[in-house]
N, C-alpha and C positions, 0 to 999 in steps of 0.2 A: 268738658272735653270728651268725645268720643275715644273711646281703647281700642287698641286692636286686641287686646288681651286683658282680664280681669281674673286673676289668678286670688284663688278661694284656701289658704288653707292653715297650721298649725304655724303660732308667733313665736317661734323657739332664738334666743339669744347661746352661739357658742362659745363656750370657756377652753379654750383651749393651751395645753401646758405640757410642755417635754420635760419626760421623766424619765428617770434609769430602770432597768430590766427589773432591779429588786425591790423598787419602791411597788409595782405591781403586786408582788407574792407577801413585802411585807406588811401589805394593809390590806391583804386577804381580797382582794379583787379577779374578778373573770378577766384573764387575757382577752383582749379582741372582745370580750360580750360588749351588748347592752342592757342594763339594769335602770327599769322604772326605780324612781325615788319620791320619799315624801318631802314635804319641806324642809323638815328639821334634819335628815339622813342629807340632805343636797346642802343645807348650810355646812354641817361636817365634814363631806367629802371637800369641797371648797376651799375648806380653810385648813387643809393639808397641802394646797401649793398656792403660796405666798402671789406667785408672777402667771398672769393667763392672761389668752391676747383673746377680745372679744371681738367678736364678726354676729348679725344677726343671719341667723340661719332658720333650717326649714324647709322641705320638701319644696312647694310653692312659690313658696318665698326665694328661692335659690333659681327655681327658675325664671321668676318676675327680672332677678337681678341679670341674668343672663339675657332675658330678653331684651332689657333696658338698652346692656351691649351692644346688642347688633343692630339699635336701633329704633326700636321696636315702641310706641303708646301704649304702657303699661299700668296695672295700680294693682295694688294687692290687699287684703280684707283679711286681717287675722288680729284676734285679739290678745291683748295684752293688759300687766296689770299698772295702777297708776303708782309708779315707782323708777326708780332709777334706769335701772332697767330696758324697761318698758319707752321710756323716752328716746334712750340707746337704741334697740329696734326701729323704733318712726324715723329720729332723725338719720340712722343708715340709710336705712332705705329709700328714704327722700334725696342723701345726697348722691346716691347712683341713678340718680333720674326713675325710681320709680316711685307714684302716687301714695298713700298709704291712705286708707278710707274709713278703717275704722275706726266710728267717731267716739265711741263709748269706753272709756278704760274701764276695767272690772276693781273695784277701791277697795275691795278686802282679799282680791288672792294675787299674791306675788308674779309678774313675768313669770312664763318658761324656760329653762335654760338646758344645756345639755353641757356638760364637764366633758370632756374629751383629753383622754392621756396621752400622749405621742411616745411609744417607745422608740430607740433609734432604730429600729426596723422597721418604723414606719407605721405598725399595729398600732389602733386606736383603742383605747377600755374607756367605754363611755356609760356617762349615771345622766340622766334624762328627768328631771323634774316636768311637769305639764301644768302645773300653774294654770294661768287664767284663761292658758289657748283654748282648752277643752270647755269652756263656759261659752264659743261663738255661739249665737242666737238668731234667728230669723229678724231680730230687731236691728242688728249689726249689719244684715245686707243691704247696699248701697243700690236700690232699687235703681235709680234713672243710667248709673251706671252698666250695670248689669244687661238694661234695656238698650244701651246707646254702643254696648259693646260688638265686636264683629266675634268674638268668643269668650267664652266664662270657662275657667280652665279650674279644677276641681281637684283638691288633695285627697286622697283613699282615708288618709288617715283620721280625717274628721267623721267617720262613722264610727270608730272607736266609741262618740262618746254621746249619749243621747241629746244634750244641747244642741251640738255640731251636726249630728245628723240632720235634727229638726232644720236645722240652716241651708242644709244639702238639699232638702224638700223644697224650702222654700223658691231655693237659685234655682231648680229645675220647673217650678211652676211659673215665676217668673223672666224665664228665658225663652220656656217655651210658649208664652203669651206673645212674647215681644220679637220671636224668630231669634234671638239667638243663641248661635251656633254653641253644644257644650261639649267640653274635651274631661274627660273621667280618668286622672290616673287610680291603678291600683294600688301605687303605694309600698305593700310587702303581701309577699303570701303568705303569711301568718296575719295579715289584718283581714284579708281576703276570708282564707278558712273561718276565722272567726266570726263572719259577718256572711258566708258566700249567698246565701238566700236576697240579701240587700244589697249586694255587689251586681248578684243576675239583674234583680228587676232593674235597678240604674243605667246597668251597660248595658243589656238590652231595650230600654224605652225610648218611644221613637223619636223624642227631642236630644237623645245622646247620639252628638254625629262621629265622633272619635272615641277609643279608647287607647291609653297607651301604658304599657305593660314589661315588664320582661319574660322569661321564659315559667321561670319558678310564679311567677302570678298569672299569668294564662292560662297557665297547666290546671291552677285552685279555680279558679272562675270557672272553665269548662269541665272541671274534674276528670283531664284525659292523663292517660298516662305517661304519653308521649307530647312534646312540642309540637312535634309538625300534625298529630293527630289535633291538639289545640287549635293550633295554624287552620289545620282544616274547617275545626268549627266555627269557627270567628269569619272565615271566607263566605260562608253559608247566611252571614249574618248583611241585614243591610248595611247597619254603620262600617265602620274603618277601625281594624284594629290593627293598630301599632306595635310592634313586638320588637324589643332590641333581644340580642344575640351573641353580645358580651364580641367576643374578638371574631365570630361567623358574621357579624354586621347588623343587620333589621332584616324586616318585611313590613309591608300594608298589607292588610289582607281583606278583604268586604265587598260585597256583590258578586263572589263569584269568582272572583280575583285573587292574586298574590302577586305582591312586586319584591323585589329583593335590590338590597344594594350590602357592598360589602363593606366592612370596617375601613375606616383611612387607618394606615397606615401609621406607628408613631414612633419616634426615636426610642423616646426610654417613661418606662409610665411611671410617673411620683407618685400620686393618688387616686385610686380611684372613687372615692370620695363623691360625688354631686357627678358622676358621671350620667346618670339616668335621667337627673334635673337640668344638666342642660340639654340632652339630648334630646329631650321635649320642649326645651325652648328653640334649636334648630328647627324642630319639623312645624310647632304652630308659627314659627315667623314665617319658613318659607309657605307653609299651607294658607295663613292669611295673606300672602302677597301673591296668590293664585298659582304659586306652583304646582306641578300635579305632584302626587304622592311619591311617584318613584324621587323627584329632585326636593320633594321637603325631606325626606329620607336623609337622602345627601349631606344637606345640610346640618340636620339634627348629628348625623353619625361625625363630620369637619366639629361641631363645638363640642360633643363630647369628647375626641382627641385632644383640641386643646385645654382643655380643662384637665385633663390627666395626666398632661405634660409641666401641671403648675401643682403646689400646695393649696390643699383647701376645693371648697366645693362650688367656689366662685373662681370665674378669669381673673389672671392676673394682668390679661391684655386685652385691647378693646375689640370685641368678637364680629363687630363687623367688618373691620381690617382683616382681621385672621382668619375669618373665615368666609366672604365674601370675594377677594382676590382669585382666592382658588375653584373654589366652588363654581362660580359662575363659566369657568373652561369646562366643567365637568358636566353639567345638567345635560340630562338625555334631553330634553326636547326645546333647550335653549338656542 
């Protein structure tokens, strides 16, 4: 099968479980943080709340799911371990119509998982085990895929770890053998800062045709001080950088250019949660379906709303309905 999209990135399975304000302070946990864990700390925390509803999750992986949504020939490449788990991530993802490719399970380190606390505020305290994602390999990539795809869309977070990088070399040699097209998110700006020498050469090489970003990861890549001074740099650039703008909306910025569209508009926001993952799933559907940038904008900014309007980092409704109704009255050059 040809993709319209081959989303590259971390196999993380979510645990998530509501709890009360003082189960947080009485088991000594960061409000709202997120805390890397080892195995044996992620078995413990775990087995402090009996009830948790799982969903597979994942930067990537969230927006494969979202893509799938609106309709989109998807498959997504992340590893996992051969375990309970791990099966739980493949067969999700397969049963929201997207592919899962990677054929390799890793037999000695456990799925990834991430705990997530729900206070009734809404505040998430999350413990992140990484597990076997952090082990992707250049042997894990789905060559004929990758070559048949119309874009290979790429998680920031797999430079974290030197296996995943090696894999990130690889998908970029082989895409740009075979033309195609690669979308580089940045993931967080603390992954950025921590890597930003291996961030530049990616997001600037000349088989990288998109990047997409938010404000605080633009800023680390270009190391400006200001957004729109970022904005500016990225313009200067050939590729297309994508910048969301939280409730100011997006831009495209590249060759010279800047587009802008503004936020839709939303009743009442439950989560913001996977709002960045789908919002990159709007812009690479409408961008592979030949929209020009200003109306993949559109698009990406319509499924970020609905998704913030629901629990969790996935639709709770089908995004091509939701956001194709509307949309399509809105397109500047429709």
């Amino acid at each position: 099968m040809a993709y319209d999209v081959v989303c590259i990135g971390n196999a993380i399975v979510d645990l998530i479980s509501g709890v009360g304000e003082d189960f947080i302070g009485r088991n000594g946990l960061d409000k709202g943080g997120m805390m890397l864990v080892d195995a044996a700390e992620s078995e413990r925390r775990r087995s402090l709340v009996p009830d948790v509803a799982m969903t597979p999750g994942g930067s990537a992986a969230n927006t494969a799911a979202c893509l799938a949504s609106l309709g989109a020939k998807v498959a997504f490449v992340g590893k996992v371990g051969n375990d309970a788990l791990g099966a739980f991530f493949r067969d999700g993802m397969r049963e929201i119509g997207v592919d899962f490719l990677c054929e390799a399970d890793h037999e000695e380190i456990p799925t990834a998982n991430c705990l997530a606390l729900v206070t009734p505020d809404g505040e998430r305290t999350m413990s992140t085990y990484l597990g076997a994602c952090i082990h992707l390999s250049p042997a894990d990539i789905p060559k004929e895929a990758v070559e048949g795809a119309k874009i290979v869309f790429i998680e920031g977070y797999l430079l974290d770890s030197p296996s995943s990088y090696a894999a990130v070399r690889s998908i970029f040699e082989i895409a740009g053998a075979a033309g195609t097209q690669i979308a580089l998110t940045l993931s967080d700006s603390r992954c950025v800062e921590r890597h930003v020498e291996r961030f530049h050469q990616l997001a600037t090489h000349w088989d990288c045709d998109i990047v997409i970003a938010n404000e605080k990861e633009i800023r680390a890549l270009h190391t400006a001080a200001t957004t729109d001074d970022a904005i500016e740099a990225a313009a200067a650039r050939i590729n297309l950088s994508v910048v969301t703008l939280g409730a100011r909306g997006a831009v495209a910025a590249g060759k010279g250019n800047v587009e802008r569209v503004q936020a839709e508009p939303v009743d009442e926001i439950v989560d913001l949660v996977g709002a960045g993952d789908a919002f990159a799933a709007g812009f690479l559907h409408g961008y592979v379906n030949g929209e020009y940038p200003r109306d993949a904008l559109t698009v990406g900014a319509k499924c970020a709303s609905v998704v913030i309007q629901g629990q969790g980092a996935r639709p709770s409704v089908k995004l091509a309905e939701a956001v194709y109704g509307k949309v399509k009255k809105e397109m500047v050059h429709a």
